[in-house]
Backbone as JSON, one array per atom type, in Angstrom:
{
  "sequence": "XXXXXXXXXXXXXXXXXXXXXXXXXXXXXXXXXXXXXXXXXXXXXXXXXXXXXXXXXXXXXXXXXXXXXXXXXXXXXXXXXXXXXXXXXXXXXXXXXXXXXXXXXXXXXXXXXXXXXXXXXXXXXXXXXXXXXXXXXXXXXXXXXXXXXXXXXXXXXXXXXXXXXXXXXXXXXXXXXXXXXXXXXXXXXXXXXX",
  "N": [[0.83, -1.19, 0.0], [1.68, 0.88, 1.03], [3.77, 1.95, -0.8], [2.19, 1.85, -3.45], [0.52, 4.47, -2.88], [3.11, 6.4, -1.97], [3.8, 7.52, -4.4], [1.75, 8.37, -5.43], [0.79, 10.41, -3.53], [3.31, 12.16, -3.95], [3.02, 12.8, -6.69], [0.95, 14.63, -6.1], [1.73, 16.54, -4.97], [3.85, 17.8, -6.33], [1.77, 18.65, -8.57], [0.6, 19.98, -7.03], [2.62, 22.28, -6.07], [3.11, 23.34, -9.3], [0.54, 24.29, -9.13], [0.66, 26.81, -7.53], [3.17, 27.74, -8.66], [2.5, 28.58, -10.85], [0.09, 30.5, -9.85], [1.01, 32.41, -9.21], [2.89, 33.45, -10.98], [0.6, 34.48, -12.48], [-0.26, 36.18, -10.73], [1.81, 38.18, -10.97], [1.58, 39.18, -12.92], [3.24, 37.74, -15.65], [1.12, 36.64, -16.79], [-1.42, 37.61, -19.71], [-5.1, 38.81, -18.75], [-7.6, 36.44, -18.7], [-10.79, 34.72, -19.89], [-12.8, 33.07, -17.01], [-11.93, 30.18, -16.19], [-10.1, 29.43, -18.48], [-6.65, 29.78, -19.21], [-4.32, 32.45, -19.92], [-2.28, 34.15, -22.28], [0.82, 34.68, -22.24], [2.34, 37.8, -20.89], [4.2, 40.46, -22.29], [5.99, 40.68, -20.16], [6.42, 37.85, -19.83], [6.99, 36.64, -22.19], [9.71, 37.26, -22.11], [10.6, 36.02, -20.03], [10.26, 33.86, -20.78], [12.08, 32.58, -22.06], [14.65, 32.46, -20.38], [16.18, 30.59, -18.48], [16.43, 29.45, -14.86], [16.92, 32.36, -14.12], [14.74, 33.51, -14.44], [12.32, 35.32, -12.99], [13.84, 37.34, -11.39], [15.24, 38.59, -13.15], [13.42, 39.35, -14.98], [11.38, 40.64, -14.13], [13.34, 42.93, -13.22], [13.87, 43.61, -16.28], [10.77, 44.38, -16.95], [10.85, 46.81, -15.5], [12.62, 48.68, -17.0], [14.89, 48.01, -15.86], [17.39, 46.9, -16.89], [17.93, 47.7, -19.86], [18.86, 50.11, -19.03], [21.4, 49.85, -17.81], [24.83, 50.56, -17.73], [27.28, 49.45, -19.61], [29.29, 48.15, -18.11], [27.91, 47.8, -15.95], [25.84, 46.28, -16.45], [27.13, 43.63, -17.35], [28.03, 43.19, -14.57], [25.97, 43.04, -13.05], [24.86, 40.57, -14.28], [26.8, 38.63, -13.99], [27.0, 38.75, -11.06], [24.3, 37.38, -11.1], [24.36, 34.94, -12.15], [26.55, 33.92, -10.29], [27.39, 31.81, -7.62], [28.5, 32.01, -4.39], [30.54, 30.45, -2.18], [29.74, 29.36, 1.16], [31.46, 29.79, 3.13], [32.23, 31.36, 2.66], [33.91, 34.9, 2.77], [31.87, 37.51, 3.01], [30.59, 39.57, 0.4], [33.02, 42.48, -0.74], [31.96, 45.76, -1.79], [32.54, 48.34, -4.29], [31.49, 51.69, -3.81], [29.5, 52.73, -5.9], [29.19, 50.22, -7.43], [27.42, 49.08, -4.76], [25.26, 50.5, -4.24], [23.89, 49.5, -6.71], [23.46, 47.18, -6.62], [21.74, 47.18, -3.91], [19.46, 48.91, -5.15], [18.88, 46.98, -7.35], [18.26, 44.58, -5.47], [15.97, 45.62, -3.74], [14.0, 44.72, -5.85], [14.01, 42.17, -5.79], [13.1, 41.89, -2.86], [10.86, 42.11, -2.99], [9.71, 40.09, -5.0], [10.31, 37.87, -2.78], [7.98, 38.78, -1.51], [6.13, 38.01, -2.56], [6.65, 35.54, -3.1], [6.85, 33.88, -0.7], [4.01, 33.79, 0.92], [2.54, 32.26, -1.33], [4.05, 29.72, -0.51], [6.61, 28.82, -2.36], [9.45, 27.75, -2.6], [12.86, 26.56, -2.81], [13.54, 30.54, -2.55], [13.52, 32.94, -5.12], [16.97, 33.22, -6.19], [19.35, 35.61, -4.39], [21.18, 37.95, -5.91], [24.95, 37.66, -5.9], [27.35, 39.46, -5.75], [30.28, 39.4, -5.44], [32.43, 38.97, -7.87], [32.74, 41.42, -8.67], [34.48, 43.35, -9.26], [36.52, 42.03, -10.66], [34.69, 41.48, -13.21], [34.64, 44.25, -14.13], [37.61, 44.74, -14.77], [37.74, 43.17, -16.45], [35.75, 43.45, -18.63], [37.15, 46.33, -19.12], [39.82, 45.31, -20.69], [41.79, 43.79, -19.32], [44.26, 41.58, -19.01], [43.89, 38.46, -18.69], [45.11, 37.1, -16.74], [45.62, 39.14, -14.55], [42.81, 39.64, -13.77], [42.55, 37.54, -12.75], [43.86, 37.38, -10.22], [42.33, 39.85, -9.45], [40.2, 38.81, -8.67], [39.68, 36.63, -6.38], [39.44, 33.53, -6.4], [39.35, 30.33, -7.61], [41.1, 29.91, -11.07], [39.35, 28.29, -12.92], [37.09, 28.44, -11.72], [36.12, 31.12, -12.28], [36.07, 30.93, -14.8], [34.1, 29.46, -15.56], [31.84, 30.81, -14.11], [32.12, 33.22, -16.1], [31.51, 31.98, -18.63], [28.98, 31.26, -18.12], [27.88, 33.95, -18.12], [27.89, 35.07, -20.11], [26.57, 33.08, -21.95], [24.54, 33.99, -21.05], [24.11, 36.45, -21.74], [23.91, 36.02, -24.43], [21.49, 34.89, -25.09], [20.42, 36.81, -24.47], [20.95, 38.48, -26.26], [19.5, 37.46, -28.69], [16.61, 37.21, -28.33], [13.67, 38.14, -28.86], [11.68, 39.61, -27.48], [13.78, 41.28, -25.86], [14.2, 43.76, -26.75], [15.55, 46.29, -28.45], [17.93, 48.4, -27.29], [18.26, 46.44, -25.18], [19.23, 44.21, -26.36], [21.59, 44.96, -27.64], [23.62, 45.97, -26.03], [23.8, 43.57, -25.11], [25.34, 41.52, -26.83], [27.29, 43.93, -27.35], [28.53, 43.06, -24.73], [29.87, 40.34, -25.8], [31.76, 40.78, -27.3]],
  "CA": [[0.0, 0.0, 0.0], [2.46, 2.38, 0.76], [4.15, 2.16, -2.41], [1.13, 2.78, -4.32], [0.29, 5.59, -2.02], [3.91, 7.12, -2.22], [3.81, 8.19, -5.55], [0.4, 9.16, -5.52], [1.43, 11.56, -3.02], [4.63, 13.1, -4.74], [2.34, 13.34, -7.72], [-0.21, 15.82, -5.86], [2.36, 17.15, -4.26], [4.11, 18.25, -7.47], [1.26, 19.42, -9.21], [0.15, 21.23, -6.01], [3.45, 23.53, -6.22], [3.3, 23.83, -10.02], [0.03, 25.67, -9.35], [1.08, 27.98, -6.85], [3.91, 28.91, -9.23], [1.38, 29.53, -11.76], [-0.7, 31.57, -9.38], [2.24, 33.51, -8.56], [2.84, 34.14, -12.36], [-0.7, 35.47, -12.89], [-0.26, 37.44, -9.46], [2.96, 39.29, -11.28], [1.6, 39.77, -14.4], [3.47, 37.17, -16.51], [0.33, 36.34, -18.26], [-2.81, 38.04, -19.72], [-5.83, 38.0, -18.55], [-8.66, 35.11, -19.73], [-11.85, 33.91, -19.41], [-12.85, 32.02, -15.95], [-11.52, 28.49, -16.48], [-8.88, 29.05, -19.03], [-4.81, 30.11, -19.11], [-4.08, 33.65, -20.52], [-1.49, 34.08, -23.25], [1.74, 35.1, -22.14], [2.08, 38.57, -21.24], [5.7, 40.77, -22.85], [7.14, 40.06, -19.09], [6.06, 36.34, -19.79], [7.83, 36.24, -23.17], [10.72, 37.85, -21.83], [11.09, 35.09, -18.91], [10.49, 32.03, -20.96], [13.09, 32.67, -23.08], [15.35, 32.42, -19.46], [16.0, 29.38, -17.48], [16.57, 29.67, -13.72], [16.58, 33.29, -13.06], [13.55, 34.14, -15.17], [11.92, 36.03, -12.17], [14.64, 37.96, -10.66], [15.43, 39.42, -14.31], [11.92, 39.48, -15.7], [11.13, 42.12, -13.31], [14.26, 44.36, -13.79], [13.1, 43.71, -17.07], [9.68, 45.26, -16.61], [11.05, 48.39, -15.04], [13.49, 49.11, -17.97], [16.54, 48.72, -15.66], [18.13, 45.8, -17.86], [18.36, 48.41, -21.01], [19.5, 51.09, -19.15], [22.61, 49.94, -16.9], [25.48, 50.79, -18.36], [27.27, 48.09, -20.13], [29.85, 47.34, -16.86], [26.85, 47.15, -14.36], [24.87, 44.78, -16.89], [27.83, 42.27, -16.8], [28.57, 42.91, -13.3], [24.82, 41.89, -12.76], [24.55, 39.18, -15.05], [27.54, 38.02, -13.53], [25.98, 38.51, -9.91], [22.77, 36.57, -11.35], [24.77, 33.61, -11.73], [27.31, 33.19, -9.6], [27.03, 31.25, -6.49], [29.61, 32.46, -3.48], [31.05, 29.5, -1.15], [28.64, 29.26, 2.01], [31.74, 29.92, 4.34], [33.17, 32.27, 2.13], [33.85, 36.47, 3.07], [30.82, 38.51, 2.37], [31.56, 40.9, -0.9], [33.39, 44.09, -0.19], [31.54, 46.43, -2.89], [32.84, 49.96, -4.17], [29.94, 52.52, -3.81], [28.84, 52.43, -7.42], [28.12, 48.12, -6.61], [26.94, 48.64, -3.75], [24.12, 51.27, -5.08], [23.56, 48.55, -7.77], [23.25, 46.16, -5.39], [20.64, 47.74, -3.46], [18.7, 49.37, -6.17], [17.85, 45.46, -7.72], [17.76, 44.02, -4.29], [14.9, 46.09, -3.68], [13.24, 44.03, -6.79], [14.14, 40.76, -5.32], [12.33, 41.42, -1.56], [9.11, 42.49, -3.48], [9.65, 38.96, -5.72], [9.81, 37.03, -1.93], [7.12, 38.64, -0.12], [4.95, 36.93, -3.5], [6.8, 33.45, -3.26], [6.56, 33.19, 0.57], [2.41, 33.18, 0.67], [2.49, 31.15, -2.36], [4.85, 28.68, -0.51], [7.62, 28.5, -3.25], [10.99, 27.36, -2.1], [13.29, 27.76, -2.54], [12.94, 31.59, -2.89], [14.59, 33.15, -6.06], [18.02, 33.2, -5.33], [19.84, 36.21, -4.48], [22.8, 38.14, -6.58], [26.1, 37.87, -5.5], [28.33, 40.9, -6.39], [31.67, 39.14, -5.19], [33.02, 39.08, -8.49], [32.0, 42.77, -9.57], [35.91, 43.72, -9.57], [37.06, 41.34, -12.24], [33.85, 41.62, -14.21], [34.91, 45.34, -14.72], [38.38, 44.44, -15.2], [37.77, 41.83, -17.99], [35.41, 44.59, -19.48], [38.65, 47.31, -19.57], [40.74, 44.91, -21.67], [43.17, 43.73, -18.34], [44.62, 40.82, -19.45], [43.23, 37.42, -17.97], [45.71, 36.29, -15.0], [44.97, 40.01, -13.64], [41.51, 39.73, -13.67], [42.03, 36.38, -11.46], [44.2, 38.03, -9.19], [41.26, 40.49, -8.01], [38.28, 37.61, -8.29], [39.6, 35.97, -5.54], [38.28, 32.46, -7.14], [40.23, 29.92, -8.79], [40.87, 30.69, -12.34], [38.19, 27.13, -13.25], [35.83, 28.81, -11.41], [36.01, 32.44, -12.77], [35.74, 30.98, -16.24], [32.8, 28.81, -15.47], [31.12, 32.0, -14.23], [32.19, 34.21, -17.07], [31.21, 31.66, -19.66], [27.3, 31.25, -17.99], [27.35, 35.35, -18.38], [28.14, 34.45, -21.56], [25.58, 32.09, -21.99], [23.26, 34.72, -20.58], [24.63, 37.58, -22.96], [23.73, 35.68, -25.85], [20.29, 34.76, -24.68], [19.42, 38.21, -24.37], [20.98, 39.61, -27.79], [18.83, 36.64, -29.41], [15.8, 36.94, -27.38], [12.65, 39.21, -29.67], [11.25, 40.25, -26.52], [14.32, 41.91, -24.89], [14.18, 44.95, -27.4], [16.7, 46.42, -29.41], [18.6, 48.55, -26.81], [19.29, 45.32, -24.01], [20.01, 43.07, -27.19], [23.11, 45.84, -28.61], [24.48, 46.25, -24.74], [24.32, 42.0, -25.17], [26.14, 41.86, -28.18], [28.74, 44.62, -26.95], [29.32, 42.29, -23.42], [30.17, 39.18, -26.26], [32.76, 41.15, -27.96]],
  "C": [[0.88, 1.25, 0.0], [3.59, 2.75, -0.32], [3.56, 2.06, -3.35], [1.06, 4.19, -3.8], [1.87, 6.64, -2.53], [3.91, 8.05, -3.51], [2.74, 8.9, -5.75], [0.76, 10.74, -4.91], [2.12, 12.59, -3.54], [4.0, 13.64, -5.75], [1.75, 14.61, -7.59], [0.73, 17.04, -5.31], [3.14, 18.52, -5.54], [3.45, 18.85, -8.19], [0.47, 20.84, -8.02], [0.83, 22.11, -6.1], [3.59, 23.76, -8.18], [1.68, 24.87, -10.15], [0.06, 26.96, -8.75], [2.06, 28.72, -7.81], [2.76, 29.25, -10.6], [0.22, 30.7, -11.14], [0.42, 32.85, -9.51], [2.98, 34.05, -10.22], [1.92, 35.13, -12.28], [-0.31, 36.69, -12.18], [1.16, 38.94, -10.36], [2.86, 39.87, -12.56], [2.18, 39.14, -15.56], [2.05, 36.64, -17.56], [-1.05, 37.68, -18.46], [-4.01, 37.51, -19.41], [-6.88, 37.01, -19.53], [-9.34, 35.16, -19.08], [-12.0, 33.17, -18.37], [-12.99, 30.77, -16.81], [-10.55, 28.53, -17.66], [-7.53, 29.85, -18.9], [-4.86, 31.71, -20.2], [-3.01, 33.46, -21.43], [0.22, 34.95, -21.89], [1.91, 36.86, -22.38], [3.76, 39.28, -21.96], [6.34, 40.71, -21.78], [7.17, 38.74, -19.09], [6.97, 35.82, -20.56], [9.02, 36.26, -23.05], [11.02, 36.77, -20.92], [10.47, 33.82, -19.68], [11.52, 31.99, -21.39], [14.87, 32.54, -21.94], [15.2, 31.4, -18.45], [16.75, 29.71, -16.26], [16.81, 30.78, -13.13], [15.7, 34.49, -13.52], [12.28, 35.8, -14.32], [12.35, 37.31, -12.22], [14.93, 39.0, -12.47], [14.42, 39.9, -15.41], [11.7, 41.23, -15.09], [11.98, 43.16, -12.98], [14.15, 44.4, -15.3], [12.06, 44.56, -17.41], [9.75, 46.28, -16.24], [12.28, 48.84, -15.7], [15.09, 49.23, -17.44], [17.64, 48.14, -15.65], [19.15, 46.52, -18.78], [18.74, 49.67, -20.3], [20.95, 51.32, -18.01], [23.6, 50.12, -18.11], [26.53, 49.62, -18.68], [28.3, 47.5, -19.08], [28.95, 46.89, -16.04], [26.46, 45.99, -15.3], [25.69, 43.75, -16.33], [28.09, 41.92, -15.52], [27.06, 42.35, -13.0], [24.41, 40.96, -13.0], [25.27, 38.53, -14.08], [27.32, 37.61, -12.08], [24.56, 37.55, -10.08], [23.35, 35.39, -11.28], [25.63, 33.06, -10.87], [26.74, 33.18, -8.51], [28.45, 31.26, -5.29], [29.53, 31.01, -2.8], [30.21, 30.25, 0.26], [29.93, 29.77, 2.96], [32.43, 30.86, 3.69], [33.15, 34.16, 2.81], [32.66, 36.83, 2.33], [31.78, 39.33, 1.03], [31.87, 41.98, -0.12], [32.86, 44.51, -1.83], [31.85, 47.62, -2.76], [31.14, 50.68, -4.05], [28.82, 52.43, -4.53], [28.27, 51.02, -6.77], [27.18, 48.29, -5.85], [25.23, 49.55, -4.0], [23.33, 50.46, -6.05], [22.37, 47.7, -7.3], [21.92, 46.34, -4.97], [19.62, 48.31, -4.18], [18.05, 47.48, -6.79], [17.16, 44.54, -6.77], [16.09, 44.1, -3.69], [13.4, 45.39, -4.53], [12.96, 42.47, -6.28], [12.86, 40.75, -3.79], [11.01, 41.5, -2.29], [8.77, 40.35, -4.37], [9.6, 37.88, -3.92], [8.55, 37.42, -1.58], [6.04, 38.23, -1.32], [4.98, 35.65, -3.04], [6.53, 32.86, -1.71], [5.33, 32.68, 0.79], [2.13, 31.93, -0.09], [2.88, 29.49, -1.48], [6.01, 27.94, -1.32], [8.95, 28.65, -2.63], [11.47, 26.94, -2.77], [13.35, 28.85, -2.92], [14.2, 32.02, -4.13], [16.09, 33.53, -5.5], [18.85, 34.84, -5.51], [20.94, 37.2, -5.87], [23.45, 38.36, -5.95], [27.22, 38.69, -6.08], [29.6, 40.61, -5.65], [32.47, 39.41, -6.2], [33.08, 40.59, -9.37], [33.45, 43.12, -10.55], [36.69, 42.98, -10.9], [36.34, 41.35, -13.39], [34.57, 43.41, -15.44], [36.3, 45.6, -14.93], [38.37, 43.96, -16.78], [36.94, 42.77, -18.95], [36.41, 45.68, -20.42], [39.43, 46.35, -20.82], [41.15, 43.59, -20.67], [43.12, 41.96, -18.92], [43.92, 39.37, -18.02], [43.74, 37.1, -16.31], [45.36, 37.76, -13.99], [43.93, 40.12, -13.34], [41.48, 38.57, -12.7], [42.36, 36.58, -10.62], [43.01, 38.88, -8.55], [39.97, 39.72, -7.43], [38.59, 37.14, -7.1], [39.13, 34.68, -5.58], [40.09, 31.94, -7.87], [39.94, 30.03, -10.26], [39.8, 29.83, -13.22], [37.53, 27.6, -12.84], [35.42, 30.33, -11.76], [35.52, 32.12, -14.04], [34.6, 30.5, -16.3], [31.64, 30.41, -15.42], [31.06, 32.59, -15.36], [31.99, 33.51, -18.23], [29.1, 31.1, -19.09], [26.72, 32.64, -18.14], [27.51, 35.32, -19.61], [27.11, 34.3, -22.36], [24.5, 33.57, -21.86], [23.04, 35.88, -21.17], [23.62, 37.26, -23.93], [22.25, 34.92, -26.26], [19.54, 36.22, -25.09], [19.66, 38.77, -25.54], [20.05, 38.31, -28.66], [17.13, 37.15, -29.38], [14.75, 38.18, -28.0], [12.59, 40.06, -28.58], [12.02, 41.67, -25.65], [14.52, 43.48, -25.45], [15.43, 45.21, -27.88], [18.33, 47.26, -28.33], [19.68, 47.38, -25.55], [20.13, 44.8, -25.07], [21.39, 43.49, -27.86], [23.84, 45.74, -27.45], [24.65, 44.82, -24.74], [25.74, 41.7, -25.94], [27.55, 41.97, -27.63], [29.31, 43.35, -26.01], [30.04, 40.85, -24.42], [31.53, 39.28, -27.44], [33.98, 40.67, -27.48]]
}
């Protein structure tokens, strides 16, 4: 019995949290509305976050408030680059210059508004932070500075700097593809792939 049952379970369980994250779409505006009893179309923050796997949220909605296309092309990468990387759990907090740290706080601000949705909902884990450890080498490797200097300020072995800087990469070349993201993000893409 209880290995019929088990699965049953996991099943409901699973479709129970894929409708909360679909509530929690609607709730943000990823789709349009519809008719009681059917699915809305995808709204231009919808299109914009399918087209992005795992931090569709968190960049949807700096997305939506135009402040994707209008960082200047060091912050983008330094945020992209913050979107994906993942800091060591016992590692030093970032030290951020002013500029970062303004950054920082300015998207952050986007992110608590994106929990206090997913908490109600029950979605865990909650979108994940950005980490602005690597800001310093991002805007290095931007300037020109030749590679081994740029690993000197990451603080990171040089396998794990490249991993990063080839998923901003990755995430560049998403966005200069990507209809939705408009013509100004997709040229500041571009530039970061030069």
């Amino acid at each position: 019995l209880h290995a019929f049952q088990a699965p049953k379970f996991h099943q409901r369980e699973a479709m129970d949290l894929i409708q909360r994250r679909l509530n929690l779409l609607e709730k943000l505006g990823y789709m349009q509305p519809a008719p009681p009893g059917l699915r809305g179309k995808l709204s231009p923050k919808g299109e914009f976050a399918a087209n992005i796997y795992g931090y569709e949220l968190f960049l949807s909605e700096l997305f939506e408030r135009k402040m994707l296309a209008e960082l200047s092309l060091v912050d983008l990468g330094t945020l992209l680059l913050a979107t994906v990387y993942e800091p060591r759990r016992s590692g030093p907090p970032a030290r951020l210059s002013d500029h970062v740290g303004d950054l920082a706080n300015r998207v952050c601000g986007i992110l608590e508004r994106i929990h206090r949705e997913e908490k109600p909902q029950r979605i865990f884990p909650l979108t994940k932070p950005p980490s602005f450890h690597l800001w310093a080498a991002m805007e290095r490797w931007i300037a020109g500075t030749p590679f081994l200097k740029v690993v000197d300020v990451a603080k990171v072995d040089e396998g794990e700097l490249i991993r990063y800087f080839r998923m901003t990469v990755q995430m560049c070349r998403t966005l200069s593809l990507m209809p939705a993201a408009g013509k100004t993000l997709k040229e500041k893409s571009l530039r970061l792939l030069e």
